[in-house]
N, C-alpha and C positions, 0 to 999 in steps of 0.2 A: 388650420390655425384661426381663432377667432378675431374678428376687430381689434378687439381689446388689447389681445394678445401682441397682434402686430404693431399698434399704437406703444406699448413698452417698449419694444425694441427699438423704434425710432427713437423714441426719446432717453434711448439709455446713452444717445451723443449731443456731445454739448451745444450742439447748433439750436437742439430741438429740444433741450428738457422743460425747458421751462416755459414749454408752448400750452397754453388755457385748450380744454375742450374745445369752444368756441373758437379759436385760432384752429386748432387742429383740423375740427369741422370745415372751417371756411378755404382751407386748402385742398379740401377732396383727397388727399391720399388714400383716404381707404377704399375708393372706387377703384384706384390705380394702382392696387399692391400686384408684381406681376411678378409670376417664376417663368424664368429661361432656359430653355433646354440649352448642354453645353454645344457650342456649336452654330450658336441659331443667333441673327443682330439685332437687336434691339433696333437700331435706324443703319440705314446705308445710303450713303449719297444725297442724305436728306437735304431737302428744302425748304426756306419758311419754315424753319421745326421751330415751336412753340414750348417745347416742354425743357423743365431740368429734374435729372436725375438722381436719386438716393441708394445708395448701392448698401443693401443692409446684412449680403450675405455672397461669398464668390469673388472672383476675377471679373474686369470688363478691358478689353483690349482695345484700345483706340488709334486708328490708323487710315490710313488711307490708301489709294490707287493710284501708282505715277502713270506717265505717259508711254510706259513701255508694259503697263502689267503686274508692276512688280508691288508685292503689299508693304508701305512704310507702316512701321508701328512707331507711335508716336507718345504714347506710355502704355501702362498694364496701371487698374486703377484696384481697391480694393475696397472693404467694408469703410462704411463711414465718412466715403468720400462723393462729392458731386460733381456729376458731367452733363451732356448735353451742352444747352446754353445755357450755360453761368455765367456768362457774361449777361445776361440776360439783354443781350441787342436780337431783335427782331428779324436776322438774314439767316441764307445759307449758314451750313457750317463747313462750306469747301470742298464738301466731296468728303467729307471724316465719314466714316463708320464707327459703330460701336457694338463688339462681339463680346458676348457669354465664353471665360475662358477658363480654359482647366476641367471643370466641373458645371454643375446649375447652379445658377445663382440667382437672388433675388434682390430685387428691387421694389422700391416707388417712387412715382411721378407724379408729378403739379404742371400748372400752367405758370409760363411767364408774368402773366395778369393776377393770379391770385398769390402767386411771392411776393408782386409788389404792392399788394394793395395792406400783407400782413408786411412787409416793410416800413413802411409809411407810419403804420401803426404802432410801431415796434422799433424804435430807434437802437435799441440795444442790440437785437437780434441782428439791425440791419449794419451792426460795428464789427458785429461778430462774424458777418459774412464778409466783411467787404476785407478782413483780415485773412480770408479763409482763400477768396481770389486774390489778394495781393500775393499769399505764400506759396499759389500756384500760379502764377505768372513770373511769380521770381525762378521758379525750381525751370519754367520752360526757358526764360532767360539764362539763366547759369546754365543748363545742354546746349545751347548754341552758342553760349561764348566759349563750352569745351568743345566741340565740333570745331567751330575756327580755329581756335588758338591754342589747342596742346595737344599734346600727342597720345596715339592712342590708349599707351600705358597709362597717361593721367588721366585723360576720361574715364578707365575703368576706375583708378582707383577714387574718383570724385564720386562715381555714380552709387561702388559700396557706400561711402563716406554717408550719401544722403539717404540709403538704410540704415546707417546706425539712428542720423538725427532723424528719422520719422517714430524710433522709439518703439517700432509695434513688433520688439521681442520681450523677451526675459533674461533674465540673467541667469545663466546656467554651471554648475561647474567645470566646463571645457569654453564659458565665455559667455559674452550676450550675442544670443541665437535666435533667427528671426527665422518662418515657415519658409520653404524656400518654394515660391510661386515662379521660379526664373528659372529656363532651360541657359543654357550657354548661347543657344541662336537670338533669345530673345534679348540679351543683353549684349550681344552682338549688335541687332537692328537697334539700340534703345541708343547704343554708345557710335555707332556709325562704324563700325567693325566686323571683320570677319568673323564666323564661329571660332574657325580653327586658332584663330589669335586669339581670342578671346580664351579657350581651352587652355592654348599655351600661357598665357599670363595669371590663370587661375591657379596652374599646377604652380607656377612658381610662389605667388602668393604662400598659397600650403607647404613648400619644402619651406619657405620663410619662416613658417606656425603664425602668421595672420589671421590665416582660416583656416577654418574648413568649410568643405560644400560637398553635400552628398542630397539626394533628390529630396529628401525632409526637410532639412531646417542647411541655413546655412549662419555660422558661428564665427564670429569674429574673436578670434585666440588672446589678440593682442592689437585693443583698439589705442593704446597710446600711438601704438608706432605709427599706425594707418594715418592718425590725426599729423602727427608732426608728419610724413609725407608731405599730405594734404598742402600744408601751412608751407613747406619749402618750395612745391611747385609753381 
């Protein structure tokens, strides 16, 4: 794929459309266009990591290592979204890793220093992001006040909930159906629950006609009901 070519793709999202040549330049992404094998981390245990990330194509799983071994996954992120450090503070990131999942996927990368110097420059851009990490520090806030405070039933049914409002299905005639990137273990680890509960709470869902979920797409049947759940919990 040529420059050019990966230069549209970026900017066919709204962070980035209405970035000048000369912006786009002055951030080096196209030194940094990188494909990932499935399988393989982009950073592990990094330190001082310096870059943020643009995920333009795939899966990226972010997680970590507790003190027994065991892998936390901490989200599964997808096209069109930023990771690394987006906070754009200059430390560790804890021991987070960030893996290629499902499939290859592609990305690009900048430095800390050249986002903020087009920030600066770009007050719009930089409303537009600071909306983009408010709405992901809220999504990590509301998981850990369902981890505290409800039960597992309601964290699953919070967690579909915020696949509906991320909006990146369609409307289909059996419902609005989104690609289904989620095994049942992974929304196990995501919700702080077993697979096998998880399983069982999924089947019930479907005998309700909520959903469905089959390894393609998963379709929400009947998102009123899911919503008033939601509101009475």
């Amino acid at each position: 794929m040529s420059t050019e070519d990966e230069m549209l793709i970026v900017r066919n999202y709204d962070l980035w459309c209405h970035l000048s040549e000369e912006e786009y330049a002055n951030l080096q992404i196209q030194h940094h266009f990188l494909e990932i094998p499935k399988g393989q981390y982009i950073y592990f245990e990094a330190h001082n990591h310096n870059k943020i990330y643009f995920v333009k194509k795939g899966y990226i799983k972010i997680g970590y290592i507790d003190n027994e071994g065991n892998e936390i996954v901490k989200e599964i992120i997808q096209k069109g979204e930023l990771f690394g450090q987006f906070t754009l503070e200059r430390n560790n990131l804890n021991g987070e890793f960030a893996q290629a999942y499902k499939n290859n996927v592609s990305i690009c990368a900048f430095t800390i220093e050249d986002f903020e110097q087009l920030l600066k420059r770009r007050p719009d851009l930089a409303l537009k992001f600071s909306k983009q990490v408010g709405a992901k520090l809220r999504n990590i806030e509301n998981r850990l006040i369902n981890l505290l405070k409800k039960d597992v039933k309601t964290r699953l049914e919070n967690f579909l909930w915020q696949l509906v409002e991320q909006k990146l299905g369609k409307v289909m005639p059996e419902g609005f159906c989104i690609p289904n990137f989620l095994t049942h273990e992974d929304i196990a680890h995501l919700i702080g629950s077993s697979r096998q509960t998880v399983t069982t709470m999924i089947n019930e869902l479907e005998n309700e006609k909520i959903l469905s979920y089959d390894r393609q797409q998963i379709c929400f049947l009947d998102v009123k009901k899911l919503q008033e759940r939601i509101n009475a919990a």
